[in-house]
C-alpha positions as CSV (number, residue, x, y, z in Angstrom):
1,X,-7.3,8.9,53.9
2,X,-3.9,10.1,51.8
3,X,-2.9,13.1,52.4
4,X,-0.4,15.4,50.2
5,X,2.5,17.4,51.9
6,X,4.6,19.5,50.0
7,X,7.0,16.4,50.4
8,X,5.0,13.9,49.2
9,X,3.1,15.3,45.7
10,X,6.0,15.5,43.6
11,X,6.1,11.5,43.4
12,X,2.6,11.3,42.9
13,X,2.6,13.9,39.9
14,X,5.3,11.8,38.8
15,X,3.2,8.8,39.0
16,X,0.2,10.4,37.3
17,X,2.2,11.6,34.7
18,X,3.6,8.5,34.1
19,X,0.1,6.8,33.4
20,X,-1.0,10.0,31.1
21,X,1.6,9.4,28.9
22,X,1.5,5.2,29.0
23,X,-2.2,5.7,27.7
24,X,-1.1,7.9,24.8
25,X,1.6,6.0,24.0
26,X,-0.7,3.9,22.2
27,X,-2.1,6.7,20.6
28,X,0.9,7.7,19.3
29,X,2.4,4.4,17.9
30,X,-0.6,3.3,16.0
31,X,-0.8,7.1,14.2
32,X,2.9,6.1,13.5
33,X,1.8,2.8,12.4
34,X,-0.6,4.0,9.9
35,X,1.7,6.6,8.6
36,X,4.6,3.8,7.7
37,X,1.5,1.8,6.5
38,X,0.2,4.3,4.1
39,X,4.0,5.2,2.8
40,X,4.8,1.5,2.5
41,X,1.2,1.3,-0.1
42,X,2.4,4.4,-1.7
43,X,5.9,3.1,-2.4
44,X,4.5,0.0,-3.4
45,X,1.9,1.0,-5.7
46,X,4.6,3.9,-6.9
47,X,6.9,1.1,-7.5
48,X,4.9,-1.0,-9.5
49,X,4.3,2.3,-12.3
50,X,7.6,2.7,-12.3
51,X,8.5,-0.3,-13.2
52,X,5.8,-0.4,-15.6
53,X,7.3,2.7,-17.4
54,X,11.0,1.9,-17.1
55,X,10.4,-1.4,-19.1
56,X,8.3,0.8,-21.5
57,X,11.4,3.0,-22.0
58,X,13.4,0.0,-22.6
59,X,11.3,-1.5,-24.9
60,X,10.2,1.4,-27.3
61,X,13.2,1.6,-29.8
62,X,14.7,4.7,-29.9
63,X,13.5,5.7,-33.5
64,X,10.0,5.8,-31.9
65,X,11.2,8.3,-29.3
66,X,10.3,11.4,-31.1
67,X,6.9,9.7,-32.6
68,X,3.5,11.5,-31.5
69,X,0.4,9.9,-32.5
70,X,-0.7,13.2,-34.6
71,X,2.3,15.5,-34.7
72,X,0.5,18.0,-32.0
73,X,1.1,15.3,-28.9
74,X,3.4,14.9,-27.1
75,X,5.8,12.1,-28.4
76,X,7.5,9.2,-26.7
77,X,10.2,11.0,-25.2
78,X,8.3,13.5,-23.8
79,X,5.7,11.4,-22.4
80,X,8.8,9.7,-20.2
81,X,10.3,13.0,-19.2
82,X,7.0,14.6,-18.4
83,X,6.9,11.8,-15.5
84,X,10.4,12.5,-14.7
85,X,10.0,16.2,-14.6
86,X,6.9,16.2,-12.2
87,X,8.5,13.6,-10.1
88,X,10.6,16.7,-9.0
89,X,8.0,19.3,-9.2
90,X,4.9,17.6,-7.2
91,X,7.2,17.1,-4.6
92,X,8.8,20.3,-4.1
93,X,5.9,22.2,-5.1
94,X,4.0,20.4,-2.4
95,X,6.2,18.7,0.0
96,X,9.1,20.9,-0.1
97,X,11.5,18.5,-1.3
98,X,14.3,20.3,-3.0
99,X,15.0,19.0,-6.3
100,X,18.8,18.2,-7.3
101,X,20.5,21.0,-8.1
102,X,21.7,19.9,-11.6
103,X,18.5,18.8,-12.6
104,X,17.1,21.7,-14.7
105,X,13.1,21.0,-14.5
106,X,12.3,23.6,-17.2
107,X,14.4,21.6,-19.9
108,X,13.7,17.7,-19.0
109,X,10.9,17.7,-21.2
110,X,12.9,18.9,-24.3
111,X,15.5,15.6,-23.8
112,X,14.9,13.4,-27.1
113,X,17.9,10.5,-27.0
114,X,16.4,7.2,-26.2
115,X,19.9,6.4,-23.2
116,X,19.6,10.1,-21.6
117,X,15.5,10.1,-21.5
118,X,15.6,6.5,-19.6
119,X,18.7,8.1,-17.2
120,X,17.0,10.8,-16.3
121,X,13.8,8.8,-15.9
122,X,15.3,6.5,-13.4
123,X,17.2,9.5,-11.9
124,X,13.5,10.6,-10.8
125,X,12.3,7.6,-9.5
126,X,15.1,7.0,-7.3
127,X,14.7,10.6,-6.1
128,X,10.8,9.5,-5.4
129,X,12.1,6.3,-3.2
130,X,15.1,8.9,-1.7
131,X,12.6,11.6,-0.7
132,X,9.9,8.8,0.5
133,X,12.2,7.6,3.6
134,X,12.6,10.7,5.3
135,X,9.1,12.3,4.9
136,X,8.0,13.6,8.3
137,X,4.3,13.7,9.8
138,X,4.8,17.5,9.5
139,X,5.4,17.2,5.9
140,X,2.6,14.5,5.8
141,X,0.0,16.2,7.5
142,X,0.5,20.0,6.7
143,X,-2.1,22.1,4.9
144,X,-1.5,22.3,1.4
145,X,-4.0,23.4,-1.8
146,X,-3.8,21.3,-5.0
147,X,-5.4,22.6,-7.9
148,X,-7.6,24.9,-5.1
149,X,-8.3,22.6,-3.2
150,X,-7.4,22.5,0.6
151,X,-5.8,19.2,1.5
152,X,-3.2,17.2,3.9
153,X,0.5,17.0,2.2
154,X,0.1,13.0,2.0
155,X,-3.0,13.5,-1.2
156,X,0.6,15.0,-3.3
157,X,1.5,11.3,-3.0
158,X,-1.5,9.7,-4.5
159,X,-1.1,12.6,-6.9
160,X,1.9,11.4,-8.0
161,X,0.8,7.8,-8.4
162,X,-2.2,9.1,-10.5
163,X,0.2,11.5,-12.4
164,X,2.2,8.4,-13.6
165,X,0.0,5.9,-14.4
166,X,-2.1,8.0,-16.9
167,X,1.0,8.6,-18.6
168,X,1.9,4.8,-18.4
169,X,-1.3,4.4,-20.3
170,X,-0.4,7.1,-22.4
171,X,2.7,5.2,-22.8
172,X,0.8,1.9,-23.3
173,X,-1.1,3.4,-26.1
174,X,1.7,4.8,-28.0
175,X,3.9,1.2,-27.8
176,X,0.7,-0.7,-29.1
177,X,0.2,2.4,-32.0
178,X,3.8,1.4,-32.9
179,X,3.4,-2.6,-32.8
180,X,4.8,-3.1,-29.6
181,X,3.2,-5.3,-27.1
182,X,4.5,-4.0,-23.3
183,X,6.8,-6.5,-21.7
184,X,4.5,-7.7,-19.0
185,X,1.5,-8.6,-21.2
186,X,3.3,-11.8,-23.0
């Protein structure tokens, strides 16, 4: 039979100690795991719009920039800086990710030349990818209400995936109204 002295039970709580925390370890690694998994999709699938609409920027001559389909829609140029502008505003609505300070959110939409709509397009994306390497499990996982509903900080990021690609089909539309077949479909 053991028996515990007040000299002898402090290496047995180290000891049990040590095999509480080598069976969560485990735990703990494979929530991590499935984190990076889940931002590595995002940033993939986020990727893959992006490039989507950056070659649709390139593509669309500039003369089609201020075209809208009716007048009362929004045109070309608007449809790319509407993405841009709620890469920003998901995020720090959401996530609280700060948006550059020179980057007036309020405006972006009213940009019109073909060179400073693709910039700042691009600008946003990289601020996307930036933002998307330091998110914490706090900012992940924290309680957040979209649209009134109660969710988990990572649903802002499907958000913004969803966000962009029905503008890149928006964006779709408008190139093939105008004759222009997008890049990847030859």
């Amino acid at each position: 039979m053991i028996s515990f002295t007040k000299d002898n039970i402090k290496p047995v709580k180290t000891i049990i100690t040590m095999l509480i925390c080598m069976m969560l370890m485990p735990i703990t690694t494979q929530a991590q795991d499935m984190t990076q998994s889940f931002l590595d999709r995002f940033s993939f699938h986020f990727d893959q719009s992006s490039n989507k609409i950056k070659q649709l920027a390139d593509t669309m001559p500039e003369d089609t920039y201020n075209w809208s389909p009716d007048g009362e829609a929004m045109t070309v140029a608007q449809v790319f800086m509407h993405i841009a502008r709620y890469n920003y505003i998901l995020a720090e609505r959401w996530l609280d990710v700060g948006v550059p300070e020179d980057v007036d959110t309020a405006s972006l939409e009213e940009i019109e030349d073909k060179e400073t709509v693709i910039r700042e397009l691009e600008r946003s994306i990289r601020h996307v990818q930036g933002f998307r390497e330091n998110l914490t499990e706090e900012q992940l996982h924290k309680s957040v209400e979209i649209f009134g509903e109660t969710t988990d900080g990572w649903a802002v990021l499907f958000l913004m995936i969803s966000h962009m690609n029905e503008h890149v089909g928006q964006a779709i539309s408008y190139a093939r109204m105008n004759g222009i077949v997008p890049p990847w479909s030859h």
